[in-house]
C-alpha positions in Angstrom: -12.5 5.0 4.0 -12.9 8.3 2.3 -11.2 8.8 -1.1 -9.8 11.4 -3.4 -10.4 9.7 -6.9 -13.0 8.6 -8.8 -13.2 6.1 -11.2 -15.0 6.0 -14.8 -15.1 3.2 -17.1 -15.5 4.2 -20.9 -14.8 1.3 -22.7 -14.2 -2.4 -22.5 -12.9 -4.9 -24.4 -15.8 -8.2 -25.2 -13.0 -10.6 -25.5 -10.6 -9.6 -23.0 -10.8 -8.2 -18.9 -9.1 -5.0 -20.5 -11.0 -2.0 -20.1 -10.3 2.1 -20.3 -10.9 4.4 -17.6 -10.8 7.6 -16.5 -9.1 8.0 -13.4 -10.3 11.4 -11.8 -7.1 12.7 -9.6 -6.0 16.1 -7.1 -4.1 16.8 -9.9 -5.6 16.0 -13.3 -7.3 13.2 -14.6 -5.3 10.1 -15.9 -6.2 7.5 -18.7 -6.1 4.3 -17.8 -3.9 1.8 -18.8 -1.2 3.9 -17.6 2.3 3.2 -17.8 3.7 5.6 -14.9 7.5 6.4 -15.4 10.0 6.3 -12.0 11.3 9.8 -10.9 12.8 8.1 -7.1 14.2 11.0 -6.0 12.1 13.5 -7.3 13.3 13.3 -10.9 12.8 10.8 -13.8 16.5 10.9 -14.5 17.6 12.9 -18.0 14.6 14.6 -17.8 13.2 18.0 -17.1 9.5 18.1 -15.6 8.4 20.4 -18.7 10.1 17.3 -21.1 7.9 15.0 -19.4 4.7 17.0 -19.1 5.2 17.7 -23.2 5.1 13.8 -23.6 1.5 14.0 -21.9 2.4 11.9 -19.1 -0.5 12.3 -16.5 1.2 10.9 -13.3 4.5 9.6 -12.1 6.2 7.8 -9.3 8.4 9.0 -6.2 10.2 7.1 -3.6 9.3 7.8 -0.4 12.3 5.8 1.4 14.5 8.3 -0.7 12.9 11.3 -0.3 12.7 10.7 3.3 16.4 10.9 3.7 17.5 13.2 1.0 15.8 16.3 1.0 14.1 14.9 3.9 10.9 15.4 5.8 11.7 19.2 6.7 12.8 20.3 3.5 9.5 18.8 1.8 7.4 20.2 4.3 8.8 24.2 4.3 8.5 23.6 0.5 4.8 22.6 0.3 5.1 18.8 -0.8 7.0 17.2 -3.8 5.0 18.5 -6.4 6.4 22.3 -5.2 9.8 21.1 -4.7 10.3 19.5 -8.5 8.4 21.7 -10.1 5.7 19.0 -11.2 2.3 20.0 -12.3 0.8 16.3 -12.9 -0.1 13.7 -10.6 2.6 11.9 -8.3 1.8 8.2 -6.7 4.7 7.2 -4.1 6.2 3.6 -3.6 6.0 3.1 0.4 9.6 2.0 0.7 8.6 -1.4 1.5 10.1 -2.6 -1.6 13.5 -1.3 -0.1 12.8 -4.3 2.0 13.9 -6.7 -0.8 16.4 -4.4 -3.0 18.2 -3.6 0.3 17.7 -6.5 2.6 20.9 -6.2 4.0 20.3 -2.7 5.3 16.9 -4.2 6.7 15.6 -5.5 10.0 12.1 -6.3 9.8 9.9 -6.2 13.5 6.0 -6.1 14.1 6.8 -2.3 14.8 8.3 -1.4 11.4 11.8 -1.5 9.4 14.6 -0.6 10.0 17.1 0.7 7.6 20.9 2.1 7.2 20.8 5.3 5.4 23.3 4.1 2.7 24.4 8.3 2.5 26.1 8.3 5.8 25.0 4.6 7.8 22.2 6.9 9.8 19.7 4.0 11.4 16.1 5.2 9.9 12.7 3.3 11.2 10.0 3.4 8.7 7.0 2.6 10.6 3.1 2.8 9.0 2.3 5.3 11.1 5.9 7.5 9.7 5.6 6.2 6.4 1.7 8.1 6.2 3.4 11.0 7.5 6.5 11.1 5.3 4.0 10.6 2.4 1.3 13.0 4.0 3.8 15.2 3.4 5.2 15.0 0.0 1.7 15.4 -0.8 1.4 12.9 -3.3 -2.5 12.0 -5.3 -1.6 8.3 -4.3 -0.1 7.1 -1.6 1.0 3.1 -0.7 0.6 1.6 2.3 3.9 0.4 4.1 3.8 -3.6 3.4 6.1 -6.3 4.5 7.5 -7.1 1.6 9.1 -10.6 0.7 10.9 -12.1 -2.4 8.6 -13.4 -4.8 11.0 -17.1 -4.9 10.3 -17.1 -1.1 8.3 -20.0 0.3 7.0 -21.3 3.6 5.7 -19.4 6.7 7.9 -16.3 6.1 5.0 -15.3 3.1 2.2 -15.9 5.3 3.7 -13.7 8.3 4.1 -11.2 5.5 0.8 -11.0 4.5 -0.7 -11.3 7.9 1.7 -8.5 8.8 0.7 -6.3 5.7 -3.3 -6.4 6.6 -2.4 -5.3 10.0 -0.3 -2.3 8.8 -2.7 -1.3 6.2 -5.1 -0.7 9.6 -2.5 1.5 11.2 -1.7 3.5 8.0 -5.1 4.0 7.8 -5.3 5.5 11.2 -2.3 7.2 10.6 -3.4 9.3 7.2 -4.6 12.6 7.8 -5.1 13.9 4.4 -7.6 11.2 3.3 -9.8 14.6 1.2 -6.6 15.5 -0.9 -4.3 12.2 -0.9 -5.5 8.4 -1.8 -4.2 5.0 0.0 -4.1 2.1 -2.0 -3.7 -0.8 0.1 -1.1 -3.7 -1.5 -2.0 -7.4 -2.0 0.5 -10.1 -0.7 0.4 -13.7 -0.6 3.5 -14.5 -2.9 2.6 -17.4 -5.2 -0.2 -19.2 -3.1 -3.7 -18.6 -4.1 -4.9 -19.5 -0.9 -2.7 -16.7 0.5 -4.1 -14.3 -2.2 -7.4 -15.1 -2.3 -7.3 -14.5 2.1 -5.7 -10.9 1.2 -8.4 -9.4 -1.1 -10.6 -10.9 1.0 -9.2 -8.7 4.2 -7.7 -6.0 2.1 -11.4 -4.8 0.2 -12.7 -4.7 3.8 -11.0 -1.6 4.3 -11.9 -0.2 1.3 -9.1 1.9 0.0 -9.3 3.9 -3.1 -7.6 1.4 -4.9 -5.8 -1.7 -4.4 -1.9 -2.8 -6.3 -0.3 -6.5 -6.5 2.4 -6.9 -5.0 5.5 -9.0 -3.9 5.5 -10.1 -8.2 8.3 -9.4 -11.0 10.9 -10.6 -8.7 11.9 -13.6 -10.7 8.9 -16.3 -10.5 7.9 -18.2 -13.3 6.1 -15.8 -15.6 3.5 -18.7 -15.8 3.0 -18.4 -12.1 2.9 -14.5 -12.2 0.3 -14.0 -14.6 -2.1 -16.6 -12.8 -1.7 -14.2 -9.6 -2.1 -10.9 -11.6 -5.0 -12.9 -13.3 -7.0 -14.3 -9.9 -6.4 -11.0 -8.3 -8.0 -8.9 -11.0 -10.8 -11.1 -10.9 -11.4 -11.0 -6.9 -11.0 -7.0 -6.6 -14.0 -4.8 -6.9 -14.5 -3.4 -10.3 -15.2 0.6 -9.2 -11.6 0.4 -7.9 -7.9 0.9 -9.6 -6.0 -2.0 -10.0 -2.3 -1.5 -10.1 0.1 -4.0 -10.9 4.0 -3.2 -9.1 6.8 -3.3 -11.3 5.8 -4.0 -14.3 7.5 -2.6 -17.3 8.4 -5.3 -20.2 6.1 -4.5 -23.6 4.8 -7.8 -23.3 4.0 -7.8 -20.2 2.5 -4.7 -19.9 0.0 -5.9 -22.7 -0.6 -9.3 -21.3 -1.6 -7.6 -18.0 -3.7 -4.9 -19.4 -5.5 -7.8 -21.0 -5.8 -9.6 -17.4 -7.5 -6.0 -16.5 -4.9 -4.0 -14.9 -5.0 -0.4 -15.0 -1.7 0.7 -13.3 2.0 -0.1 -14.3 5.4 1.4 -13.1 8.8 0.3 -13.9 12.6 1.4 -13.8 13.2 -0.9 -17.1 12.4 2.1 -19.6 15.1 4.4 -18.1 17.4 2.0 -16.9 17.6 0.2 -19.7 18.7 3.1 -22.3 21.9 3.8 -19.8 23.2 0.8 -21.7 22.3 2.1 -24.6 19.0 0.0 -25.3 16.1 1.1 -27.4 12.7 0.3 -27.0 10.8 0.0 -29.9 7.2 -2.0 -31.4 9.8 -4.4 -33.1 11.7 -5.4 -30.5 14.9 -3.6 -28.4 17.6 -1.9 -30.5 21.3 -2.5 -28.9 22.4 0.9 -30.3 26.4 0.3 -28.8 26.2 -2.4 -32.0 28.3 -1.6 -34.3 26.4 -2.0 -37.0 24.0 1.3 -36.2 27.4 3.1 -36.6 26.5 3.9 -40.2 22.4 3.6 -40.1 20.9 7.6 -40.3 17.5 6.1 -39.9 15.6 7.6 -36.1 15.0 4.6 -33.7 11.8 4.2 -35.1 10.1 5.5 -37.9 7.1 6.3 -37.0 7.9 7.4 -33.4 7.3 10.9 -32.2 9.6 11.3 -29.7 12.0 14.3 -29.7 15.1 11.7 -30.0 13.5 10.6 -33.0 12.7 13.5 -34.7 16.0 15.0 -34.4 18.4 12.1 -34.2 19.9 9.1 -36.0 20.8 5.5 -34.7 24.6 6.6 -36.1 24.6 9.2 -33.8 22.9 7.5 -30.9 25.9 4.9 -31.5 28.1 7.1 -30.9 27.5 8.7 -27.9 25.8 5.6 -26.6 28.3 5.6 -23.8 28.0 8.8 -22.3 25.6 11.1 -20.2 23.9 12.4 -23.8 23.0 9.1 -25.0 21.7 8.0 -22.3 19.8 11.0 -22.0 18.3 10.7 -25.3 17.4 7.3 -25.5 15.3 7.7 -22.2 13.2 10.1 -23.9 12.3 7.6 -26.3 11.9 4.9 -24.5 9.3 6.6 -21.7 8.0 8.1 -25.0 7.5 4.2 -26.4 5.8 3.4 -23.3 3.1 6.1 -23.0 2.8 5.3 -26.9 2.6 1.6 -26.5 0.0 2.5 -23.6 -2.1 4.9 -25.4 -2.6 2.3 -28.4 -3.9 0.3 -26.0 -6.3 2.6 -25.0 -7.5 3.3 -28.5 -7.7 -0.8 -29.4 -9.8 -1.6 -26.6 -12.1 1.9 -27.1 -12.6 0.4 -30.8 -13.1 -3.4 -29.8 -10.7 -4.5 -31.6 -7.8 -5.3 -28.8 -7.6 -8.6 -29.8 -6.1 -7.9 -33.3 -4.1 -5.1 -32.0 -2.7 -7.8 -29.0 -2.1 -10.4 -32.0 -0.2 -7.5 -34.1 1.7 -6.4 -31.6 2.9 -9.5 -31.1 3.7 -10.6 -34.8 5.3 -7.2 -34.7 7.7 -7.2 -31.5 8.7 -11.5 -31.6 8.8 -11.8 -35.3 8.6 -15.6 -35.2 6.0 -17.2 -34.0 8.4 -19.5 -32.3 9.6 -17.4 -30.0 6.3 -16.0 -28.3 6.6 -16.8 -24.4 4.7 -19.6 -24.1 3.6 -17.8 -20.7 1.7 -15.2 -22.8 -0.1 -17.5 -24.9 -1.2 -19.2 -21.8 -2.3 -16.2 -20.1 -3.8 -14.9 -23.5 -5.1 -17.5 -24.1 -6.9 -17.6 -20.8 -8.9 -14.4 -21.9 -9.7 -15.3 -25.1 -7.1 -14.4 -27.2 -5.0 -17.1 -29.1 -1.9 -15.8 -30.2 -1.3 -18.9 -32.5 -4.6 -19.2 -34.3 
């Protein structure tokens, strides 16, 4: 199918699958890894699009099961799209809402035709079909656009995960059909399967038939083993074409995120970052920082030293500790911890440019665990796996 992107490979890394790309968008290009931060409803909460922009993040998510009810389809189209409406000059990718499918099951019935949902505003009934899901997405104008999946917990087992995937190929078809901005806007088709490799191997397999513009992992981060998840983030990156995006769905742990660029994913999005600092959680390269302890009450030190993050520069943990609690704390602690993702991101980049991930991986990890002790043994597996051993 056509697409709006193109793909360049600048680096690699000789140990690992990790490589760095250039990832040629409507609206900009994008370096890849990327860490993209989650504005659902057309914000990344705390945070002004200009805040954002100044961190030199290149592209960022939108819901498209949220937007579809509040402002709604109307709304986006007399404004020109989402990008018009938020005032966001970067690139947007939008989630489907076939994740809603899981983190609102009960508001869910799931046919061959589409799902249906119970507008949690006001108990509407809303049925998000391919075919509406293209056109809700068509017009929020976003650079990358999902295709609606059925979407199943990752601890789910029997036929229920092969009906999904089944399900998902034959929806990827109709939101094919159903895109009509395929010059300005790319698809990226989702791979199921859950936890059987049979299941995912059968998905590529169908899903690089159609040849999208790129390709995500889905149906993972849902509460599997991690030794089980990166063995599926691991086979898939292997199977899917190499000219293509790979993004990995909710992904947003520091480890993980470096375990999986090292598996040779591109793409990451996540909640954690934000989410996390409402309850007054810092991300940092030595680990998280519980700032509501009371022992940063007297610590005039930033978060991190070396961090350039407007929280840091202007802020200490003592006053962080204090207003930990309230809409300012969390506020500022969610600049720094997007800013510690598109950091820990763009470190990456420059390790694997130099060919020297490997060391930087091993570093980090001495860094963020300490202890040798209490590495995840899942990491070193999956390290391990590409070459890297964490305990050598």
């Amino acid at each position: 199918m056509k697409s709006a992107l193109t793909l360049e490979t600048i680096a690699t890394c000789s140990t690992t699958k990790a490589r760095v790309n250039i990832l040629k968008l409507p609206h900009g290009p994008v370096d890849t890894p990327v860490f993209m931060p989650v504005g659902t409803q057309g914000s990344l909460k705390g945070f002004t699009p200009n805040q954002i922009e100044a961190m030199n993040c290149q592209i960022m998510l939108n819901n498209t099961y949220h937007l579809g009810l509040k402002p709604g389809q109307q709304t986006l189209d007399l404004v020109g799209g989402s990008h018009n409406f938020q005032n966001w000059h970067g690139n947007l990718l939008t989630d489907s809402g076939g994740f809603q499918m899981v983190s609102l099951l009960k508001l869910a019935e799931i046919t061959e035709e589409g799902v249906q949902f119970q507008s949690p505003h006001d108990g509407s009934l809303m049925l998000l079909t391919p075919e509406h899901s293209m056109s809700l997405q068509n017009s929020i104008g976003s650079d990358i656009m999902m295709q609606l999946d059925d979407v199943v917990s990752s601890l789910t087992t029997g036929p229920r995960v092969e009906e999904a995937m089944w399900r998902s190929i034959r929806w990827l078809d109709r939101c094919i059909a159903g895109h009509k901005n395929p010059d300005t806007q790319n698809l990226f088709a989702i791979i199921q399967g859950g936890l059987d490799v049979d299941l995912r191997k059968k998905c590529v397999e169908e899903m690089v038939k159609r040849d999208t513009p790129g390709y995500a992992v889905g149906g993972l981060s849902g509460g599997e083993e991690k030794d089980v998840f990166w063995r599926i983030v691991t086979l898939c990156t292997d199977l899917l074409p190499k000219s293509k995006p790979v993004y990995c769905m909710g992904v947003g742990y520091a480890e993980d995120l470096v375990v999986c660029v090292a598996l040779g994913v591109d793409m990451f999005d996540c909640v954690f970052p934000t989410r996390t600092a409402r309850f007054g959680n810092a991300l940092t390269m030595k680990g998280t920082i519980a700032l509501k302890s009371g022992k940063y009450g007297t610590d005039f030190g930033p978060i991190e030293q070396d961090c350039g993050c407007d929280t840091c520069k202007n802020y200490t943990r003592s006053y962080l500790h204090l207003v930990s609690r309230d809409a300012v704390g969390s506020r500022l602690v969610s600049i720094h911890n997007v800013y510690f993702q598109l950091r820990l991101m763009r470190e990456m980049r420059e390790a694997i440019k130099e060919d020297c991930f490997p060391s930087w991986i091993k570093q980090f990890f001495r860094g963020y665990f300490k202890d040798e002790s209490k590495y995840p043994v899942w990491a070193c597996n999956a390290l391990k796996s590409v070459g890297v051993d964490l305990r050598s």
